[in-house]
N, C-alpha and C positions, 0 to 999 in steps of 0.2 A: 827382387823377391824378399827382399827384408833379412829377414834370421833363416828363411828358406833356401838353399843351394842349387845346384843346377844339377844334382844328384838322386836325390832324396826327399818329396814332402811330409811332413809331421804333421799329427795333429795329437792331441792331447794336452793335458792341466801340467806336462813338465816342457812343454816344447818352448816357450814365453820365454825360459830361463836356460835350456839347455841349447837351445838352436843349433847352430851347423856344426856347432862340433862333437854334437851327439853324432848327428849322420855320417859324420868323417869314421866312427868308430864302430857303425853300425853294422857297415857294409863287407868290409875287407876285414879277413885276418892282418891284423897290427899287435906291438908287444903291450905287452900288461905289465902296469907299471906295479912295485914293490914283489906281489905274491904269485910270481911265475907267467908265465907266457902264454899267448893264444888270442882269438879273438875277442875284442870287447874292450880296448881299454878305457882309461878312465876318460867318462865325457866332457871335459876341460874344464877352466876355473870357472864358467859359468855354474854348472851343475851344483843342485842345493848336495851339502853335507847330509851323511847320513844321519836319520835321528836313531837314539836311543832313548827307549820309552821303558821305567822301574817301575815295580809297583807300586811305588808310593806318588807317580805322577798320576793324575788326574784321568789321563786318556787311556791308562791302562786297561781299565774293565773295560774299555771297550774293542783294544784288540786283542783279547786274549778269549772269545768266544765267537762261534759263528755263527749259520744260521740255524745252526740244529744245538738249541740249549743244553742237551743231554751232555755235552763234553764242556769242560769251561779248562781250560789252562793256567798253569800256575808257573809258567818260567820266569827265571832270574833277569831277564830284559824281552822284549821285544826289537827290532833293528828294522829301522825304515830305510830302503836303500834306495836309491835315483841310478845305479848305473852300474853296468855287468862290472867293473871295476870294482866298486864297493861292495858287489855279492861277493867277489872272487876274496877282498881284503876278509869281509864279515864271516867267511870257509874256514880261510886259515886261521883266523885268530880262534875260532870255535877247536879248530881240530889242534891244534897248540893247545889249548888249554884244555881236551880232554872235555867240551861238552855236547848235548846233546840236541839236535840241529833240530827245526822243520821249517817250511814252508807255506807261507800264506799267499793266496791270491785273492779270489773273488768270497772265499769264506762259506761256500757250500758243500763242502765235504759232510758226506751222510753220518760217517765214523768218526772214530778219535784220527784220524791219521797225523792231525796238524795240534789237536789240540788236546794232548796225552802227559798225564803228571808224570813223565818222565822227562819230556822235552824241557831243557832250560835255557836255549834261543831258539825265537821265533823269529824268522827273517819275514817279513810285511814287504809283499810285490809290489802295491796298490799301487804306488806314486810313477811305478813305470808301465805306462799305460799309453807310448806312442804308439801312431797308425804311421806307416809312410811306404814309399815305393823306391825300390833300389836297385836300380840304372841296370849295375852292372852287373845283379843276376835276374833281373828282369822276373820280380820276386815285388811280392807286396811283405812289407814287415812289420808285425806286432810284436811288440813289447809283453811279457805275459803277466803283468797283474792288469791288464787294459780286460774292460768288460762286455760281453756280449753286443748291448747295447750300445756304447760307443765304438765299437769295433764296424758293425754293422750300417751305423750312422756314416763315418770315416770315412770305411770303402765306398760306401753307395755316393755320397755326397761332391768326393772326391773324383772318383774314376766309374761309377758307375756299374761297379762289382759286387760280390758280397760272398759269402762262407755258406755251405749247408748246416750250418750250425743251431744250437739249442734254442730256447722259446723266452727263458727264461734272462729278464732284461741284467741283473748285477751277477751272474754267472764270471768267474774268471777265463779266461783263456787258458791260462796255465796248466790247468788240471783239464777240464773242457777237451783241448784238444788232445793231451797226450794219452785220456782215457778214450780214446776213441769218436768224441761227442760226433753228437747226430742231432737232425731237427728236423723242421716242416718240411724243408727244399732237399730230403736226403735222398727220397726215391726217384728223382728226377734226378740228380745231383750227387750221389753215395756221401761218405762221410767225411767228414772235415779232413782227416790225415788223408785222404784219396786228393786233397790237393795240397799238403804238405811236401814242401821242397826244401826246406830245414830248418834247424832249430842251433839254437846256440844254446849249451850246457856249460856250469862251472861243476866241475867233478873233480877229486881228490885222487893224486896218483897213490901207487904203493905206499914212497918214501914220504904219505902227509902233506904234499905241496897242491895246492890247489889251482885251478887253471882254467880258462873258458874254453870252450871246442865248439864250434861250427862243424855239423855232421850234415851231409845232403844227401839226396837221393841218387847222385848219378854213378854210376856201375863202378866208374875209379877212385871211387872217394873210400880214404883207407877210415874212415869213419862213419861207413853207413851204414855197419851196424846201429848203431848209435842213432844213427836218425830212425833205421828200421822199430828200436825200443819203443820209440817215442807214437810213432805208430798205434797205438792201444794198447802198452804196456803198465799206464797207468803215471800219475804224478807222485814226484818224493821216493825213486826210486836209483837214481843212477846221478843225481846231482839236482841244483837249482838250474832250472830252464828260465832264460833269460829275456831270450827273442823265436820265433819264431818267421817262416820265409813261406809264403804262400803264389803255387802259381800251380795251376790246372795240368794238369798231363799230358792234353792232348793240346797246349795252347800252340796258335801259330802268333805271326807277327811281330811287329819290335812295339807296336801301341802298350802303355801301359794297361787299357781296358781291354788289350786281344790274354792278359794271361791270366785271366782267371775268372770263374762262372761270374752268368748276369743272372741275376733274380727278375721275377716277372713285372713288367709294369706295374700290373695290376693284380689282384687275387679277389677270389668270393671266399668270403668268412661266412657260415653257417654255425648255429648254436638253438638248440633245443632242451627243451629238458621233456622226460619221462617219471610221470608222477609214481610213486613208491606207491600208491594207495590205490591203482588201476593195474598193478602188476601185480598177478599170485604167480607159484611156482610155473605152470606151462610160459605163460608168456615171459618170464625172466627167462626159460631156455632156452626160446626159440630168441631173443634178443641177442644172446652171446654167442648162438650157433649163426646166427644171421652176420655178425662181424667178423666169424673166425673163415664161416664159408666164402663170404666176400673175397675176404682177404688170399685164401688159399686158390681163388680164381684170374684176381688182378693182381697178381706179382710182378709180372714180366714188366723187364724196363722197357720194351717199346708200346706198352699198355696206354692208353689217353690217358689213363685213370695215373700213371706213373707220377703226374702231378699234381696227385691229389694226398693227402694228408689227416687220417682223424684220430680220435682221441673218443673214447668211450670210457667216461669217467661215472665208475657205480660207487657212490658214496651208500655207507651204511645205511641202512633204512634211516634212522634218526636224522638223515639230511632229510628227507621227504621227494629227494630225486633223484634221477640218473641223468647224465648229461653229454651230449654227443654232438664235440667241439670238429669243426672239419673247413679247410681249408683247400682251393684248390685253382689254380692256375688260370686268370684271366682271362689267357691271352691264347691258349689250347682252343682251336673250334670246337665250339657247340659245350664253352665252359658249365655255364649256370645248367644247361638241362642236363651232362653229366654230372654235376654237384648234386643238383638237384634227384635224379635217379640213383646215385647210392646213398643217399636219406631217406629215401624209398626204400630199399633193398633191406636197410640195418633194421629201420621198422616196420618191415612187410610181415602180414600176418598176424599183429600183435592184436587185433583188436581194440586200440585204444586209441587217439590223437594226440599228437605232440603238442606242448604245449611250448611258449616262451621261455627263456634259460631268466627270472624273475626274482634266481638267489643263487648264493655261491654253491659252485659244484665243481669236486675234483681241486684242482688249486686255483681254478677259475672264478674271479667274481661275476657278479649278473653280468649276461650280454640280451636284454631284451630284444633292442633293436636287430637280430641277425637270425630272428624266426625266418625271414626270406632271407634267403642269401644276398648278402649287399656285396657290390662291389667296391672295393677302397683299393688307392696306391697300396703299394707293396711295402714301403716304408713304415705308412703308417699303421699296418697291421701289424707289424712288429715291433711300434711301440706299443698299441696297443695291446697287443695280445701277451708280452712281454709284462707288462705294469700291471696288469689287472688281473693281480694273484696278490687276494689276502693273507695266506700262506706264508708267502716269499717276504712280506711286508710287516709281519705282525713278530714284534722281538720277544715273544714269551713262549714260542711253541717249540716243543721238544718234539722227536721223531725218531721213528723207526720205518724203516724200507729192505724191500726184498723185491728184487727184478727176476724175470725168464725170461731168454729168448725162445720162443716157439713158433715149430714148421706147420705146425698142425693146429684148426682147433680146438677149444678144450672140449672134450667127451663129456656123457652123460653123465659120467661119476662124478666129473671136475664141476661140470657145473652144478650139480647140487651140492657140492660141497664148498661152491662160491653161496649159494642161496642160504643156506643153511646159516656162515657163520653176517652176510650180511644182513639176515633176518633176525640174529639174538637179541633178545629183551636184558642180556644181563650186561650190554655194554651197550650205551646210548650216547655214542661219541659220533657227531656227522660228521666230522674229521677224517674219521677211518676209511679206508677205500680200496678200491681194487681198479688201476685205471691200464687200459689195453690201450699201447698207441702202433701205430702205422711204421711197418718195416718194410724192406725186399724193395724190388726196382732196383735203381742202378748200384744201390749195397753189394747185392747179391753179382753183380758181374766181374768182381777181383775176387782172386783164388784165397783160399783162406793163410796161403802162410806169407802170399805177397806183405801183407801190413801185421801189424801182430794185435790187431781185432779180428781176430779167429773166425766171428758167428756169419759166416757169407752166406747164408740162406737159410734164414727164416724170417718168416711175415710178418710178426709182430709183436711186442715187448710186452710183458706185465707188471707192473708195477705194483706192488704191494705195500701200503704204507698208510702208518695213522701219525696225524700230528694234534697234539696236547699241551694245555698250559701247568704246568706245576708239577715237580717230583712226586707227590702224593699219586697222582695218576700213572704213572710208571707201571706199575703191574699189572693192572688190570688191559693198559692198552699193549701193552710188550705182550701177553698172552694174546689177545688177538690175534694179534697181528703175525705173530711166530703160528696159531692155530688154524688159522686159512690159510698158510701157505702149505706146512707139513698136509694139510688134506688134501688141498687139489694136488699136490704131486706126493701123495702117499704112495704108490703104485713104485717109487722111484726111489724110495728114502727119507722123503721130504724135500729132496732138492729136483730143480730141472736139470738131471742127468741128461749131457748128451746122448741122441737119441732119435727115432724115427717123429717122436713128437716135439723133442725141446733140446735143445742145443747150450745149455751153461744159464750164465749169469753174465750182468752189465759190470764191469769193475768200474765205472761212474756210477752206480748206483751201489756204493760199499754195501754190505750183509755184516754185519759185526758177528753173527750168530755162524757161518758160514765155515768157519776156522773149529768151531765146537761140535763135537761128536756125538753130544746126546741132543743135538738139534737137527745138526746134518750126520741123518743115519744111511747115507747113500752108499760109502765105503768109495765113494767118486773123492779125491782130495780137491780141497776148493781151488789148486791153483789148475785143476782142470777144467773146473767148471767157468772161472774166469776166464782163462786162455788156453786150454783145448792141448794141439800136438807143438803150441807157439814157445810151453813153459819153458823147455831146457835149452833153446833157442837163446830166453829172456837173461837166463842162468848165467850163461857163458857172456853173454854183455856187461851183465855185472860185474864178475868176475874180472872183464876187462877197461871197466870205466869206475868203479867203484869198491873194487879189492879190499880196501877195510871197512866197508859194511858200514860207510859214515853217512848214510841215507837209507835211513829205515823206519819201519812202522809197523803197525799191531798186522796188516798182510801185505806188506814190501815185499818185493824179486829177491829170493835167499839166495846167496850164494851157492854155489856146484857143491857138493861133499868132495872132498879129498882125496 
């Protein structure tokens, strides 16, 4: 097997150089050499050097921003690390010398969380981005700067597995999974930590010493809180997360492909778009009553529908479309003419005919070709569907976002007061948007304090966000954007207070505004609205893996009061 063991397969751009003696460190708690003990040590002489990147190198601009231009970072180095070893060294030397940490993975954090002029090291995951499988807890393992896309690639290619995980192909794992993440295959599938089996963290004790910990899920492990955190607590809270341990709950078997979900052979991809210029107000409400009533009808995870997936992306009028992206299980009998009948249902009534999806809509570029539902491998839907987001791709757009999750859907007030601000003349931005995607099914079958992603029953997310090139543009789209959401949930404060209709906010989709009082006038505190009855839960973890508050951010897990 070359550099491969009889333990563990790799794959990833550090396995070449790190080979078996990454795996040897992967798997088992072993000592950590120089800065304290615990799992992870250093992955031997193979393994590249950490880099250290100043401002006055070359590649600095480029990692000290991500994808959302609105934050750009100014710390004293950047540190590329290859191996929990070098996180756990790059810990201590930060808390020795009194600075101010964060974390980078895949670089889509919506907020400042990573990239805040306070922070003056940024630790850079990127380069630890193995896939492999590990023997001996019968556990698939990713490394957490590895990216959606190759992660997906990896397992599938590999062992014939895959994650319910996000859409979006350079998403990190990192953050991804500890916020909870969710994707196409969730309603069939529930959410990515619904098959997390552990994580490996370097956290700072009381006395400043820093150390890696392997936290699992099984009832005797005196660290599962810790894994329990990691659950939907959010990333950059409790320490650098290192590795992650993936195996299905209910898996049987010793086979490496019996422990964890299979993705469908195949899938039908549908995309239409709805012209802005055949819609007046009635038919724009019966379109968003048509997908909330849907949605409030097929929830149940033993639904056929359970493996179906859409996304109703209403770009501001200035796009000239709405667009209603929808995915759905091959290999389910009587796939296509299900797909096919709830593209029915979403535009039933409307008076109008769908046309071709012939330009970008939502974060989607054109998908002409999937007016009829085509069938493609499951693979390659996910590269594609993954990659063809101008959005995701375009280095000049700055952004604002605000999520709901909601049980219900929106009422006649909410939706005029979606029409109203996607119909103003005084912001001509196709950018702007309001995009509902597909919740419930096998989400909603774990209890809400099992995982600490709170939201176990509701149907479907809102997405609220405009993206923009150039700070001059800043005001005019931040007001939007902040003015469609205070309206549809005026009734509430401005925010989705939990509730008989809407249940919090996504903490993978940060709310910068969320924390501020003359925007959230709910009198709900955001960290309820993030995590519900989960907070002083999260509280007391902190407290116990992170004591001096050396992992924090603009809405980090505060410590307990005294």
């Amino acid at each position: 097997m070359g550099m491969l063991n009889r333990r563990t397969m790799l794959t990833g751009t550090a396995a070449a150089v790190a080979g078996a003696a990454v795996t040897q460190t992967g798997l088992a708690p072993t000592r950590a050499a120089a800065a304290g003990t615990g799992a992870g040590a250093e992955a031997g002489a193979g393994a590249p050097a950490a880099v250290t990147v100043l401002p006055d190198d070359p590649r600095y601009a480029d990692l000290v921003v991500g994808n959302n231009t609105r934050w750009v970072g100014r710390p004293e180095s950047v540190r590329i690390v290859h191996t929990t070893e070098q996180v756990v060294r790059t810990v201590q030397e930060a808390v020795r010398a009194g600075k101010r940490i964060s974390i980078r993975g895949g670089g889509h954090c919506y907020a400042d969380f990573v990239y805040n002029p306070d922070v003056q090291i940024v630790v850079d995951m990127t380069a630890m981005d193995q896939v492999g499988y590990d023997e001996e807890r019968k556990a698939f393992v990713v490394e957490a700067g590895a990216t959606l896309l190759h992660v997906y690639e990896s397992l599938y290619k590999g062992w014939g597995v895959a994650l319910p995980g996000g859409m979006c192909y350079s998403v990190g794992v990192g953050g991804h999974i500890s916020g909870g993440g969710y994707g196409m295959l969730s309603r069939r599938h529930g959410l990515t930590v619904d098959h997390l089996y552990a994580v490996e963290v370097v956290v700072v004790n009381a006395d400043g010493t820093a150390r890696a910990v392997v936290a699992t899920r099984e009832a005797g492990d005196p660290n599962r809180d810790l894994w329990w955190a990691h659950t939907g607590g959010g990333g950059g809270n409790y320490g650098v997360i290192t590795r992650y341990w993936f195996r299905s709950p209910d898996a049987t078997g010793s086979e490496p492909a019996d422990q964890l979900m299979h993705p469908p052979k195949d899938v039908y991809v549908s995309a239409i778009s709805l012209p802005w210029s055949k819609l007046d107000k009635t038919r724009f409400a019966t379109l968003v009553k048509n997908f909330g009533t849907w949605h409030e009808k097929n929830g149940s995870p033993d639904s056929p529908y359970a493996s179906l997936c859409s996304f109703l992306m209403i770009n501001h009028r200035a796009n000239n479309s709405i667009g209603l992206l929808t995915q759905m299980d091959a290999t389910v009998p009587g796939a296509e003419k299900l797909i096919t009948a709830y593209v029915a249902s979403i535009t039933a009534a409307l008076g109008i005919k769908a046309e071709p999806l012939t330009s970008a809509v939502g974060e989607q570029g054109p998908m002409p070709d999937f007016f009829t539902p085509q069938r493609v491998p499951w693979l390659a839907s996910v590269r594609f569907l993954g990659t063809n987001n101008p959005t995701l791709t375009n280095p000049t757009l700055r952004g604002i976002h605000k999520s709901a999750y909601l049980r219900k859907g929106f009422n006649d007030a909410q939706i005029a007061s979606l029409y109203k601000h996607l119909t103003r003349t005084d912001l001509q931005n196709p950018n702007s948007m309001v995009v509902l995607l597909s919740y419930g099914g096998k989400i909603n079958t774990v209890r809400s304090g099992d995982t600490a992603s709170a939201q176990r029953d509701s149907i479907f997310k809102g997405l609220f966000q405009s993206f923009w090139p150039g700070k001059e543009q800043d005001p005019q789209n931040l007001a939007w954007t902040r003015e469609v959401y205070a309206d549809v949930f005026a009734s509430t404060g401005g925010y989705p207070v939990p509730g008989p209709a809407a249940d919090g906010c996504y903490i993978n989709y940060p709310d910068s505004d969320i924390t501020d009082p003359q925007q959230n006038r709910s009198g709900v505190p955001w960290t309820t609205l993030y995590y519900k009855d989960n907070y002083p839960r999260l509280q007391r973890v902190k407290a116990a893996y992170d004591p001096r508050n050396v992992f924090r951010h603009s809405q980090s897990i505060a410590l307990p009061k005294q």
